[in-house]
Steps between C-alpha positions, in 0.01 A plus 500: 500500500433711752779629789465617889686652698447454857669446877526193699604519837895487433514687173353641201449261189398487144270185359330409268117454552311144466266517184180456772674808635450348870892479574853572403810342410778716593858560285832438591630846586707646708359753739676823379316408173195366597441854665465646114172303466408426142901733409681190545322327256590746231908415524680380238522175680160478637388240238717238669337551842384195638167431743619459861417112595205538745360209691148692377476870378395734724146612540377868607450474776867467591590767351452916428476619199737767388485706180627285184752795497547637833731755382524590139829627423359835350199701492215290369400658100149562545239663169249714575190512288520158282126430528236735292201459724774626811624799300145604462396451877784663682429783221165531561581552880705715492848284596654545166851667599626433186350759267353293312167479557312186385712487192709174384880585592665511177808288650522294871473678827776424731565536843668316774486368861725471759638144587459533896075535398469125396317327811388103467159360462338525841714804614321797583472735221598862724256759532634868687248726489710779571629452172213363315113509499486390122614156553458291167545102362636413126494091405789476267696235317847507539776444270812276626816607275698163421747592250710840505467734186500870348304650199326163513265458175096419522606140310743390772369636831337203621780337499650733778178384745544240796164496608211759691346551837205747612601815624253747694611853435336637811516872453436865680291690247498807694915483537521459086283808487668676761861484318385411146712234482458125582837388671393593897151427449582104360790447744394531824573207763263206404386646180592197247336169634653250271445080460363283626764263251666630164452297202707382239404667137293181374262525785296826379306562173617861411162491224245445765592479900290648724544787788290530775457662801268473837467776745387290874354251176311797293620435143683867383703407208427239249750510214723324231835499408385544148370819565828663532561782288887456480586125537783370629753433225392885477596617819792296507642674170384820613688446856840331367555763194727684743487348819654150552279243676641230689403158605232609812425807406107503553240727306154547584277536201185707626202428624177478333172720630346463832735651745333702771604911310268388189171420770298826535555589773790346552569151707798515634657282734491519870622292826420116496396510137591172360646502113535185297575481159509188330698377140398164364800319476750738809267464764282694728637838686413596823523796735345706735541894597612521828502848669810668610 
């Protein structure tokens, strides 16, 4: 099943999309929630919601389409360096702020990013030059938390998933250099493109999904969910063992090789570059560099 969030002209709204994906049926929530996106379908009493009774779903061109979660309730969990052919790229060009050169991390690589960074499909992604001339792209599948838990175990961690989207984890190389560190150089405004839809869990093939992204519709990355070096039942146990995750937490789990730091030279972004990364199964994500 797969989820939007979007506004009408009175007020935002989250539906369900039809299975041709050409329209939506919206449900029956009131506004306050309906602002969460995709959060108010993780509350204890979301599995009673009903379907609002439409004289036809909506299609989209009567609507805008909003991030599935507009505003995550904490910093989005994002892991660095989850794809072998990327360690060994950004290593080889020197973007490796880690330390560890092109060598397998011996546990998961985690960072964070601000909520205020997630934009919608179709948004601008921001580009300041003043603060960045290293301006970079990351297609990611996303994690959707479902079900709260600590010190969760390999076995059971599933069972704490709601569903995915596609993340990009647009990022300032040159800023992670500059302070070692990847916090400021993942969070600034517009860096975290994220939809087009969520997905329930059913709806992606963890074994073999695809990941790919176009640069103005030159194919850069080209990779598999299979190729992940720390899967997600791992990074879910390695997450929870002392943190608690709770239903709508989101975590980004890398990006496979292609971004613009592993090209020699490098091919980084730059004003009215268009990015679109597509998931089989979530949809296609879309967004352009706009100069500020």
């Amino acid at each position: 099943m797969r989820i939007a969030t979007y506004r009408t002209e009175n007020r935002v709204e989250v539906g369900v999309l039809s299975e041709d994906g050409s329209s939506i049926t919206p449900y029956d929530l009131p506004v306050e929630r309906a602002e969460r996106g995709v959060l108010a379908l993780l509350e204890p009493e979301a599995a009673l919601l009903p379907l609002r009774d439409v004289d036809r779903p909506l299609g989209f061109n009567a609507i805008e389409l909003l991030a599935p979660i507009p505003r995550p309730r904490r910093n989005i969990i994002c892991v660095g360096k989850n794809y072998y052919d990327h360690v060994q790229e950004i290593a080889e060009q020197g973007f490796d702020t880690t330390g560890g050169g092109g060598n397998v991390p011996g546990a998961p690589i985690v960072f964070s990013k601000f909520p205020e960074c997630v934009i919608a499909s179709g948004a601008p992604i921001r580009w300041d030059a003043r603060v960045t001339t290293a301006l970079d792209y990351e297609a990611e599948l996303a994690v959707i938390i479902g079900r709260e838990g600590r010190a969760i175990a390999q076995v059971d961690a599933m069972d704490h998933v709601w569903g995915y989207t596609i993340i990009n984890d647009v990022s300032a190389r040159d800023v992670q250099s500059n302070h070692v560190q990847w916090l400021l150089g993942k969070s600034q405004d517009g860096f975290c493109p994220m939809g087009p839809f969520a997905v329930t869990r059913d709806a992606i093939d963890l074994t073999d999904t695809p990941i790919r992204c176009w640069v103005n519709d030159e194919l850069r990355q080209d990779g598999n969910t299979s190729l992940m070096m720390f899967d997600i039942p791992t990074l879910i146990e390695s997450i929870s063992a002392g943190i608690t995750l709770y239903p709508g937490d989101i975590i980004a789990t890398g990006t496979p090789a292609g971004v613009g730091a592993g090209f020699s030279p490098s091919r980084f972004l730059t004003a009215d570059d268009r990015v679109r990364i597509e998931i089989p199964g979530i949809g296609t994500l879309e967004n352009r560099v706009k100069a500020y």
